[in-house]
MIZA-852832 format. One record per atom (N, C-alpha, C, O): residue number from 1; residue in one letter; atom name; x, y, z. Coordinates in Angstrom, 1 decimal. Layout:
i NUM, aa A, at CA, x X, y Y, z Z .
...
! end
This chain:
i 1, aa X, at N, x 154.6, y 67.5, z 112.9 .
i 1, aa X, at CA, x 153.8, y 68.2, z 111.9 .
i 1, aa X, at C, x 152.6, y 68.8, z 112.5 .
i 1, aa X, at O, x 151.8, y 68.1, z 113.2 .
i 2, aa X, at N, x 152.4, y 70.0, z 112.2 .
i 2, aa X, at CA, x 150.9, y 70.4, z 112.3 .
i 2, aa X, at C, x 150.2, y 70.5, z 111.7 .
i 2, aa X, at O, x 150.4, y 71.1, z 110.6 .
i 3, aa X, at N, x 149.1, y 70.1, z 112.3 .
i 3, aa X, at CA, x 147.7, y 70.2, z 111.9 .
i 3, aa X, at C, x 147.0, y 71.1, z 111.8 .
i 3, aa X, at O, x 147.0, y 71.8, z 112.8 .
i 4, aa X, at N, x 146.2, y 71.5, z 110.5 .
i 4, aa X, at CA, x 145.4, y 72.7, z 110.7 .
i 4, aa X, at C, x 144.0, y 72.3, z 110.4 .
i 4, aa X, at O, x 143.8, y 71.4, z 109.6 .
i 5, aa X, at N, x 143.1, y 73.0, z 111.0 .
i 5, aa X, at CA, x 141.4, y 72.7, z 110.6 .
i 5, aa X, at C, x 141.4, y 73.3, z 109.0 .
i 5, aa X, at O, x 142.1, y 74.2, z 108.5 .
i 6, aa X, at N, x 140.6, y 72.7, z 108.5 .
i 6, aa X, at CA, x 140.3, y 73.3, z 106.8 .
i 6, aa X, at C, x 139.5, y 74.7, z 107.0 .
i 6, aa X, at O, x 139.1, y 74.7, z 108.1 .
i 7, aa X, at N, x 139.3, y 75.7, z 106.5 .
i 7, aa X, at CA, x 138.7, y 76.8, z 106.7 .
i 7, aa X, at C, x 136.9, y 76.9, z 106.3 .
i 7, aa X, at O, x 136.1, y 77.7, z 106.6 .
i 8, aa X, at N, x 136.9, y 75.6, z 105.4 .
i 8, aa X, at CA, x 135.5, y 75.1, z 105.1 .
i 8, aa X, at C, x 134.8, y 75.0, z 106.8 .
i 8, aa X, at O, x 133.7, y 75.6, z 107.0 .
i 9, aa X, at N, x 135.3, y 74.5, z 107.6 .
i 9, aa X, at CA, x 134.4, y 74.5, z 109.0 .
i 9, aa X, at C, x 134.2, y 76.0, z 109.9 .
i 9, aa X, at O, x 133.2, y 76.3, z 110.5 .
i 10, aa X, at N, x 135.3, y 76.7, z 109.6 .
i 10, aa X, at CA, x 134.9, y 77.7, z 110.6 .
i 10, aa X, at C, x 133.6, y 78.8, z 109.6 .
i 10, aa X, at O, x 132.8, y 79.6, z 110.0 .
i 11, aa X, at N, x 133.9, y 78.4, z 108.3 .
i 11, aa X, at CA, x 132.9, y 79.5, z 107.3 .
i 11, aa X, at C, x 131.4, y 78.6, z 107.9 .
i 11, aa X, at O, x 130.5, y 79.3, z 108.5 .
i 12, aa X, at N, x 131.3, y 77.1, z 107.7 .
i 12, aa X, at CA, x 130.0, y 76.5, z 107.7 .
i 12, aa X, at C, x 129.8, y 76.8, z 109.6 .
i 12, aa X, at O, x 128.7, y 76.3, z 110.1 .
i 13, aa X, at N, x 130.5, y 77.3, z 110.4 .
i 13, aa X, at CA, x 130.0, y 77.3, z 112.1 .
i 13, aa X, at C, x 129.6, y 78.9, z 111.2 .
i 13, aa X, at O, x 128.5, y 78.8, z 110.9 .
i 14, aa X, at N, x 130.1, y 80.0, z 110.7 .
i 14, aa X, at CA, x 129.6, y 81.5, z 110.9 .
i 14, aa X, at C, x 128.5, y 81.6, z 109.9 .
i 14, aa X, at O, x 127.8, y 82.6, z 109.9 .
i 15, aa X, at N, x 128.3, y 80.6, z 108.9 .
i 15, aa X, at CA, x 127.0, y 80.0, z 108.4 .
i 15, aa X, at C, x 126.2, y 80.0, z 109.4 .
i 15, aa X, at O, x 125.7, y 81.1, z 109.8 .
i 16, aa X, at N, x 125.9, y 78.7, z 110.3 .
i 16, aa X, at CA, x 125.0, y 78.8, z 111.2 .
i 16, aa X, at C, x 124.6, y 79.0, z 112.2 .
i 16, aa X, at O, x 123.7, y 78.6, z 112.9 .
i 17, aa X, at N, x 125.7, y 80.2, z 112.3 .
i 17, aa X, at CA, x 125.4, y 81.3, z 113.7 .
i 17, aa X, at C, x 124.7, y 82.5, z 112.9 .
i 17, aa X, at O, x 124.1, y 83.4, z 113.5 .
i 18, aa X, at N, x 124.8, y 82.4, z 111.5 .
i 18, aa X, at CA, x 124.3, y 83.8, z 111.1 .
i 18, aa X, at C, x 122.6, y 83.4, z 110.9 .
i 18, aa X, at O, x 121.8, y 84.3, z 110.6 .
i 19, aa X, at N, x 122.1, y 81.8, z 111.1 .
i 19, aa X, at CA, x 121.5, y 81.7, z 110.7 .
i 19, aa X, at C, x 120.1, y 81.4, z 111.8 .
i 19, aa X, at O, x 118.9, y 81.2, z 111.7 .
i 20, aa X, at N, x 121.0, y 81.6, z 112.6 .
i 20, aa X, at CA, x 120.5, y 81.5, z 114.1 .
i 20, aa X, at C, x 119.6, y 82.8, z 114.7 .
i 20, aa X, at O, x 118.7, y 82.8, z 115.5 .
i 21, aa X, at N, x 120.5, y 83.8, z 113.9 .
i 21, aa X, at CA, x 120.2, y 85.7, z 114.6 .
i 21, aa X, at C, x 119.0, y 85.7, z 113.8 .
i 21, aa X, at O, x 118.7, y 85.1, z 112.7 .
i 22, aa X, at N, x 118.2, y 86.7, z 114.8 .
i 22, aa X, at CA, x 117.0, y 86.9, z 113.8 .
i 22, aa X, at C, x 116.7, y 87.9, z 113.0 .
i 22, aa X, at O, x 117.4, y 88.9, z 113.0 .
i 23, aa X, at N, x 115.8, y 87.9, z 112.4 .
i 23, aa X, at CA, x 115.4, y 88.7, z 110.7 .
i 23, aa X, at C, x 116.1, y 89.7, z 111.2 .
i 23, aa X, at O, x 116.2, y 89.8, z 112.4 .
i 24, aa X, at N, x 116.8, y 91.0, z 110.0 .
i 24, aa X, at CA, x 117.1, y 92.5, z 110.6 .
i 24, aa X, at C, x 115.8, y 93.0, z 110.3 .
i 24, aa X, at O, x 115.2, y 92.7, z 109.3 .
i 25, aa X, at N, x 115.2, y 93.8, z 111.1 .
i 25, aa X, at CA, x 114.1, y 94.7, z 111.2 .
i 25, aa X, at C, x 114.5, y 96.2, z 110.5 .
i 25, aa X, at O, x 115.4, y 96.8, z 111.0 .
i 26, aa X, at N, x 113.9, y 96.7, z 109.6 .
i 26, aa X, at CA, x 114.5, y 98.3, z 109.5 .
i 26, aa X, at C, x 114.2, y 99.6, z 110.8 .
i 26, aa X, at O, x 113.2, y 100.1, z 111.3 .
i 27, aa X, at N, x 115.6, y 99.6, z 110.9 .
i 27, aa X, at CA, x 115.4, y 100.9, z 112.6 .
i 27, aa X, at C, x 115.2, y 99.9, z 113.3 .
i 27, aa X, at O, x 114.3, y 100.2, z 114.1 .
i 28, aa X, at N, x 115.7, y 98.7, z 113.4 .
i 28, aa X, at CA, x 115.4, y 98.0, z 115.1 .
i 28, aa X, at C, x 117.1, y 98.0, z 115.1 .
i 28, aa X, at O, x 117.5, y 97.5, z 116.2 .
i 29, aa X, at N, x 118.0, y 98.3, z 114.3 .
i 29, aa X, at CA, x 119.8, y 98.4, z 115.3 .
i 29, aa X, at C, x 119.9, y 99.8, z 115.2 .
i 29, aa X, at O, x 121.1, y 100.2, z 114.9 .
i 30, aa X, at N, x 118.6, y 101.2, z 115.4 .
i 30, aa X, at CA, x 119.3, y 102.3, z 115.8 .
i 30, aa X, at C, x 118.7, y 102.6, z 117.1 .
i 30, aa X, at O, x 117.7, y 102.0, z 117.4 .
i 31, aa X, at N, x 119.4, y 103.6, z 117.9 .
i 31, aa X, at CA, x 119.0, y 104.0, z 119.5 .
i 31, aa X, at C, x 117.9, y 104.2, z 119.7 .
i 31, aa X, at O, x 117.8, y 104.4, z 121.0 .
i 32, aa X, at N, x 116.8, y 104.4, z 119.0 .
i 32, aa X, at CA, x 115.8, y 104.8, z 119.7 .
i 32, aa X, at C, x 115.0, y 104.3, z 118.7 .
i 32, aa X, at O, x 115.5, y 104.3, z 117.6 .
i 33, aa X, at N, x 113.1, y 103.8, z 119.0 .
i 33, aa X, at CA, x 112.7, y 103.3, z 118.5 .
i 33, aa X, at C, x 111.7, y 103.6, z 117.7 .
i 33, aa X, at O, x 110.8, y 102.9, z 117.2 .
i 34, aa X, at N, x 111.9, y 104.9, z 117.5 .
i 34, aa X, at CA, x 111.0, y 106.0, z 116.8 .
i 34, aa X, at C, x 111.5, y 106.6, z 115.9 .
i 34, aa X, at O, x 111.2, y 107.8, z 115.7 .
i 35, aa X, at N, x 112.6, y 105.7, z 114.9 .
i 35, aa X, at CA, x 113.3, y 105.5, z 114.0 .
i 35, aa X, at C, x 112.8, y 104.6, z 113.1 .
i 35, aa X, at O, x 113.3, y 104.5, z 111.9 .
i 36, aa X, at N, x 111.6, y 103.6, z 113.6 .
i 36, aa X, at CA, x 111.2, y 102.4, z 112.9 .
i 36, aa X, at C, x 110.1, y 102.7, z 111.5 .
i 36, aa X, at O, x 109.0, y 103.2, z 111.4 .
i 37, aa X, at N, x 111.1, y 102.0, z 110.1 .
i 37, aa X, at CA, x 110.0, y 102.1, z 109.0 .
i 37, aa X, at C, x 109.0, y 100.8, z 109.1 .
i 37, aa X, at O, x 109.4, y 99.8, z 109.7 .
i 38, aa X, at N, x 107.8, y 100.8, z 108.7 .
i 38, aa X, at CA, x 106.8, y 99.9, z 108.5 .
i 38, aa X, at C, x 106.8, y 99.6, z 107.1 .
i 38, aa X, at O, x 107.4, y 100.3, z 106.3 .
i 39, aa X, at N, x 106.1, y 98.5, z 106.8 .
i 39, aa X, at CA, x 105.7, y 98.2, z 105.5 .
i 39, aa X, at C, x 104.1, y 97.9, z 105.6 .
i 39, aa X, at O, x 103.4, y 97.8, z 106.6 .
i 40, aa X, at N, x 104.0, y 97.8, z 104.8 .
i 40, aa X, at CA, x 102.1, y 97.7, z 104.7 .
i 40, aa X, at C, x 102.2, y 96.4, z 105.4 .
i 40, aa X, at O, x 102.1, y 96.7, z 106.5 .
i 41, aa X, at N, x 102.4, y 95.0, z 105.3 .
i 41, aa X, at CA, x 102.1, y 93.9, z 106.3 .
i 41, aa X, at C, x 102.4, y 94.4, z 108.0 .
i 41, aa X, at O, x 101.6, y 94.0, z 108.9 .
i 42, aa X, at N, x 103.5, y 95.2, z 108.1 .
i 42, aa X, at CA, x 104.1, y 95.0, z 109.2 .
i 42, aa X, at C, x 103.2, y 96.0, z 110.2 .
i 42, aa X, at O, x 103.3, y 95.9, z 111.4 .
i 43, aa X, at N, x 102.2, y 97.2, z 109.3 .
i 43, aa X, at CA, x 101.6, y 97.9, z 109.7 .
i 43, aa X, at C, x 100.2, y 97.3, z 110.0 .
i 43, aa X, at O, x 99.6, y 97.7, z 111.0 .
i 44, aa X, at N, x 99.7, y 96.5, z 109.3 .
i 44, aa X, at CA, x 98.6, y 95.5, z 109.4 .
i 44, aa X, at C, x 98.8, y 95.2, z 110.8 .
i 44, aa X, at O, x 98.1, y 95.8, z 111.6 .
i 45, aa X, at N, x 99.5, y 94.5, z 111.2 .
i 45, aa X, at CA, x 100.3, y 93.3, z 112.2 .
i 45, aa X, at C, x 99.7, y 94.7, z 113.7 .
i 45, aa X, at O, x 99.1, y 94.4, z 114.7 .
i 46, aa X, at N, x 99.9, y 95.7, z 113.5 .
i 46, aa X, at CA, x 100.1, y 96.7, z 114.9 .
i 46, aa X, at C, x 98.4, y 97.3, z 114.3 .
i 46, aa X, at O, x 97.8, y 97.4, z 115.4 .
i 47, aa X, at N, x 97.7, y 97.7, z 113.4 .
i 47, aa X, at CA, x 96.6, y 98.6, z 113.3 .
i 47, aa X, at C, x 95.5, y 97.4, z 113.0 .
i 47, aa X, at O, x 95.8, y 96.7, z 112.0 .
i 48, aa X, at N, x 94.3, y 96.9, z 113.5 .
i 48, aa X, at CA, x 93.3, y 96.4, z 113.0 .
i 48, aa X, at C, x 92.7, y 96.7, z 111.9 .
i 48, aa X, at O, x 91.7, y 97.4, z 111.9 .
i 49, aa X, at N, x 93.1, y 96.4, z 111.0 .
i 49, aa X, at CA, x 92.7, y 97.6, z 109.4 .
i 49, aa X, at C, x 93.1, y 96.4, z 108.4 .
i 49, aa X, at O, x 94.0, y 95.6, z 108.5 .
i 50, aa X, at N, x 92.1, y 96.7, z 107.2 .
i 50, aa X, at CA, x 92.3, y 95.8, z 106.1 .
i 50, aa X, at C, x 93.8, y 96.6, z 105.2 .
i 50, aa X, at O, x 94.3, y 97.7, z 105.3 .
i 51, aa X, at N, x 94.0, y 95.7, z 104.4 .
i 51, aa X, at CA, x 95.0, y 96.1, z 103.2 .
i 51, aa X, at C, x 94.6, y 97.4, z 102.3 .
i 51, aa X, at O, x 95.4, y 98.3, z 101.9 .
i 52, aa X, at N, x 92.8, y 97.3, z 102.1 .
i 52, aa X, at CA, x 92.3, y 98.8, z 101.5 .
i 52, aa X, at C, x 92.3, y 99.6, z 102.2 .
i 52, aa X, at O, x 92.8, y 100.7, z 102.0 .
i 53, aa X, at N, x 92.0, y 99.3, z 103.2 .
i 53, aa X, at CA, x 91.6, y 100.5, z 104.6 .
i 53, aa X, at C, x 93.0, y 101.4, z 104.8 .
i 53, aa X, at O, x 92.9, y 102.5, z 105.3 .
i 54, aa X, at N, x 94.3, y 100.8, z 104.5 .
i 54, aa X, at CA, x 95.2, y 101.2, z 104.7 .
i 54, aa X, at C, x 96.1, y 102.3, z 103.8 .
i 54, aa X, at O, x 96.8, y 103.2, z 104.0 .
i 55, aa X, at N, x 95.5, y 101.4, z 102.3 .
i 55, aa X, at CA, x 95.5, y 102.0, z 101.2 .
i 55, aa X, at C, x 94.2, y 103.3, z 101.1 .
i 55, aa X, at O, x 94.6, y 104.4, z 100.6 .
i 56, aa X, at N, x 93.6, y 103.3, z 101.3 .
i 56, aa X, at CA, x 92.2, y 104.6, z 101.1 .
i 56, aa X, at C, x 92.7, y 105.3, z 102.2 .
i 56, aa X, at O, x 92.8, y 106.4, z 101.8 .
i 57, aa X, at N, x 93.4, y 105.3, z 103.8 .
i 57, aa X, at CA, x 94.0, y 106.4, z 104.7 .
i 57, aa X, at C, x 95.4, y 107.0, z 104.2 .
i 57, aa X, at O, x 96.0, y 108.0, z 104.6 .
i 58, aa X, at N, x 95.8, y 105.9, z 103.1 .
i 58, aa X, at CA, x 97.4, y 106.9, z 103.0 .
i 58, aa X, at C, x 96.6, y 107.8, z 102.2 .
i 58, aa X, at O, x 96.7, y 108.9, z 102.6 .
i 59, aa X, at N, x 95.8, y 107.5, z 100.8 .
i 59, aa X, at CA, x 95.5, y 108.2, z 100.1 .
i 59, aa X, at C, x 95.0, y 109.6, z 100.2 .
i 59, aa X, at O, x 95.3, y 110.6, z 99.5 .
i 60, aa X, at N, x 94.1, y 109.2, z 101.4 .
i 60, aa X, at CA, x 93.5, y 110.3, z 102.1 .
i 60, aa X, at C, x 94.2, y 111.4, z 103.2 .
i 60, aa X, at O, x 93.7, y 112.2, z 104.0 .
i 61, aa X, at N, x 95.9, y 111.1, z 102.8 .
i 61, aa X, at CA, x 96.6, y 111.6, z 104.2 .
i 61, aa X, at C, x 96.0, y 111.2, z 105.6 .
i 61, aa X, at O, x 96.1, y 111.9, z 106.6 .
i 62, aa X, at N, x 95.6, y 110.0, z 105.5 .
i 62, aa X, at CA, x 95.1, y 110.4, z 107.0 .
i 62, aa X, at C, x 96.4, y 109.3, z 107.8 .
i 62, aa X, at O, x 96.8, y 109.4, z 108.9 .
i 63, aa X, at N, x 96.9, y 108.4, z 106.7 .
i 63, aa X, at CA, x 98.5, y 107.6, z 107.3 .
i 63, aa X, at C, x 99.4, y 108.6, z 106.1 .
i 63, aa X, at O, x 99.4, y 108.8, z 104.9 .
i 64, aa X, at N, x 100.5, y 109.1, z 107.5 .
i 64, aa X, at CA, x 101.8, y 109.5, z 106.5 .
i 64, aa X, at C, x 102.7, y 108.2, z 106.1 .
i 64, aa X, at O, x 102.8, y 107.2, z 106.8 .
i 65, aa X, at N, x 103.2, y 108.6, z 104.9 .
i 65, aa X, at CA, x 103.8, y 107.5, z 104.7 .
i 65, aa X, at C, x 105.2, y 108.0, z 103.8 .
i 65, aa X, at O, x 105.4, y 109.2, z 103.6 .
i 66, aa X, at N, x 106.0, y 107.2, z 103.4 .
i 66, aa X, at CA, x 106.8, y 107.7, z 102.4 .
i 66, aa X, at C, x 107.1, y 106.4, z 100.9 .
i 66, aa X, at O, x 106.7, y 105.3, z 101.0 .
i 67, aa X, at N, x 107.7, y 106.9, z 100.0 .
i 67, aa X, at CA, x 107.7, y 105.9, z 99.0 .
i 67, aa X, at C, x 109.6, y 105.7, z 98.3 .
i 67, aa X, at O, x 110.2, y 106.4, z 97.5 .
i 68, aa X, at N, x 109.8, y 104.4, z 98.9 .
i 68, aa X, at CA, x 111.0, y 104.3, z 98.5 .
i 68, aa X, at C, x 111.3, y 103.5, z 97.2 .
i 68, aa X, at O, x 111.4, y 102.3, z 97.7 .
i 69, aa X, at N, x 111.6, y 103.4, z 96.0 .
i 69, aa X, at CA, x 111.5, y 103.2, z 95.2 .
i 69, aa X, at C, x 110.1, y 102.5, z 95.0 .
i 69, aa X, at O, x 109.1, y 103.2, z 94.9 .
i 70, aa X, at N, x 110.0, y 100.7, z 94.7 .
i 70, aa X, at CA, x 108.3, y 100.6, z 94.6 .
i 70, aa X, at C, x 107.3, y 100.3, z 95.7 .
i 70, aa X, at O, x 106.2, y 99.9, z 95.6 .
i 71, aa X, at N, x 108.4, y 100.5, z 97.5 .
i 71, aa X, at CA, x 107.9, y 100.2, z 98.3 .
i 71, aa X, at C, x 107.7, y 101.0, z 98.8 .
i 71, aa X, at O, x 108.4, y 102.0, z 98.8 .
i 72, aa X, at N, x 105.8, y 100.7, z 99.8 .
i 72, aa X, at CA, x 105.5, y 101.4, z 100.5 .
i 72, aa X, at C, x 105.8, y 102.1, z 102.0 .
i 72, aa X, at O, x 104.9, y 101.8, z 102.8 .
i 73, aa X, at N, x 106.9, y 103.0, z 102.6 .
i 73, aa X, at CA, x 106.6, y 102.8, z 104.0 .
i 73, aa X, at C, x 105.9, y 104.1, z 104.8 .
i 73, aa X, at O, x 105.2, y 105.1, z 104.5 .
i 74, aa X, at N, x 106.4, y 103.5, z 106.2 .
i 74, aa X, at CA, x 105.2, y 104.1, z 107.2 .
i 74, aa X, at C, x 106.0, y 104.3, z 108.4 .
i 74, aa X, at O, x 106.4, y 103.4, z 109.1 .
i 75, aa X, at N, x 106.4, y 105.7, z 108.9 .
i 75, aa X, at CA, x 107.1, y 105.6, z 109.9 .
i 75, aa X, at C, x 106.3, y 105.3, z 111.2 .
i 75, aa X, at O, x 105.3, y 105.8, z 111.5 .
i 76, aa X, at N, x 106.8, y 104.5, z 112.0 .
i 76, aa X, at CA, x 105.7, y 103.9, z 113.2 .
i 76, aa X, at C, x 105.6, y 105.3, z 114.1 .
i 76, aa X, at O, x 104.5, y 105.8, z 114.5 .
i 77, aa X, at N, x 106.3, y 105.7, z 114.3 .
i 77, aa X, at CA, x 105.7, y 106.9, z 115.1 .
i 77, aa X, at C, x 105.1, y 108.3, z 115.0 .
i 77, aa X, at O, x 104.6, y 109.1, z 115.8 .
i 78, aa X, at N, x 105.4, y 108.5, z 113.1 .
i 78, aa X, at CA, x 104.5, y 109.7, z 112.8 .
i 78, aa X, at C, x 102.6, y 109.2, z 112.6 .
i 78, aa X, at O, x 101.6, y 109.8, z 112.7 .
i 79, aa X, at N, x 102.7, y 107.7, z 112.2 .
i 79, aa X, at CA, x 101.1, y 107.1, z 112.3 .
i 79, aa X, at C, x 100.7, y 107.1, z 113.6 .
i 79, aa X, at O, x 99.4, y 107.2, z 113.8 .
i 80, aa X, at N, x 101.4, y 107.0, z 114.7 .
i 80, aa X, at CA, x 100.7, y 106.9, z 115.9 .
i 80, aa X, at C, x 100.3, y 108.2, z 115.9 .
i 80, aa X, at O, x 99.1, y 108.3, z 116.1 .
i 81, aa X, at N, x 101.3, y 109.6, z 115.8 .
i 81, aa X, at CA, x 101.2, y 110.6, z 116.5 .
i 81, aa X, at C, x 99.9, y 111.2, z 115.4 .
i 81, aa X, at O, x 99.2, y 112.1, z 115.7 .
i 82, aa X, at N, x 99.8, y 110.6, z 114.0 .
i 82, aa X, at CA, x 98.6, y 111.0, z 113.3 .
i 82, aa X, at C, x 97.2, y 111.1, z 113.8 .
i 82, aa X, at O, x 96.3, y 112.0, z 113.8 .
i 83, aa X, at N, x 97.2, y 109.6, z 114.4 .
i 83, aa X, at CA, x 96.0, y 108.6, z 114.7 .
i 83, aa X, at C, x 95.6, y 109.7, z 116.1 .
i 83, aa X, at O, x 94.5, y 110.1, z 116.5 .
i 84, aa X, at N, x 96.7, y 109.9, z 116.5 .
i 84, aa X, at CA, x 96.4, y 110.8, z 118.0 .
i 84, aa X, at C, x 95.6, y 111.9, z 118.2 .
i 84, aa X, at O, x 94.7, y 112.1, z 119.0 .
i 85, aa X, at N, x 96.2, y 112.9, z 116.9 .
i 85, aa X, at CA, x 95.8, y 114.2, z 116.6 .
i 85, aa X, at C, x 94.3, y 113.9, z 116.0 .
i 85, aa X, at O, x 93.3, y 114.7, z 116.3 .
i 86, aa X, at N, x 94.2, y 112.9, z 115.2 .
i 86, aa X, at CA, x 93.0, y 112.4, z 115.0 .
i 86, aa X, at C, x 91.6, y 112.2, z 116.0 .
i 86, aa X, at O, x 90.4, y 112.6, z 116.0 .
i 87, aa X, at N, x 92.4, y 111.2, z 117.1 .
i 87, aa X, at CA, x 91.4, y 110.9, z 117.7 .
i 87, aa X, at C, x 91.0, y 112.1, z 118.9 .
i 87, aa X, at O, x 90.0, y 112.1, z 119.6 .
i 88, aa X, at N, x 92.2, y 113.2, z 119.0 .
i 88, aa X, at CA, x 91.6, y 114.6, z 119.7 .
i 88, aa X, at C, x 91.3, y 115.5, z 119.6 .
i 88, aa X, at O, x 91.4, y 116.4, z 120.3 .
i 89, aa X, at N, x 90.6, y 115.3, z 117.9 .
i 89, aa X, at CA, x 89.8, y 116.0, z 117.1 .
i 89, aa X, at C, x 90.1, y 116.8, z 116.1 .
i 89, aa X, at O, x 89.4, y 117.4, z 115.4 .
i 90, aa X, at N, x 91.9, y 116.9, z 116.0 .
i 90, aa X, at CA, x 92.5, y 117.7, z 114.9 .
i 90, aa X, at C, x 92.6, y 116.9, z 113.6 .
i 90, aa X, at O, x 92.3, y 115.7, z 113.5 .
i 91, aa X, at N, x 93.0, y 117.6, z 112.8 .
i 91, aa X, at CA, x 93.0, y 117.1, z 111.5 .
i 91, aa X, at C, x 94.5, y 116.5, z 111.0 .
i 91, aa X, at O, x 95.6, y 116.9, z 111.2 .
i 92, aa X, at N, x 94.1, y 115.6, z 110.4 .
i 92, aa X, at CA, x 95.2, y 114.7, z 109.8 .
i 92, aa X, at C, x 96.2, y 115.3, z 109.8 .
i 92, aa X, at O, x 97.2, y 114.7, z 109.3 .
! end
């Protein structure tokens, strides 16, 4: 007679292999990395800037941003290339 494993063990091993991978990032599984959305924490994390400070520059256009239903994002490489034009004296 044979034996078969119960299918309860191979679901609880791809349980804790899934549990192992880390967080998905938004635009961190496309080719290039200038596809990456931010969120207001995640932009904190990369800009020295308070939670207002970040709120008073979107306001001000001076961070582009976009709004996807009630969240806020931030493409990482149009704020850099903002911050740029900024800092070589063009306008927002």
């Amino acid at each position: 007679m044979i034996q078969r494993t119960k299918p309860e063990s191979a679901t609880s091993n791809a349980k804790l292999a899934a549990k192992s991978q880390p967080q998905h990032t938004p635009g961190s599984d496309l080719p290039h990395g200038d596809r990456q959305f931010l969120t207001n924490s995640q932009l904190q994390e990369i800009l020295p800037l308070s939670r207002r400070s970040i709120f008073e520059w979107r306001r001000k256009g001076i961070l582009p941003s976009i709004q996807v239903g009630s969240k806020i994002l931030y493409h990482r490489e149009s704020v850099i290339a903002a911050l740029l034009r900024r800092q070589d004296g063009g306008v927002a």
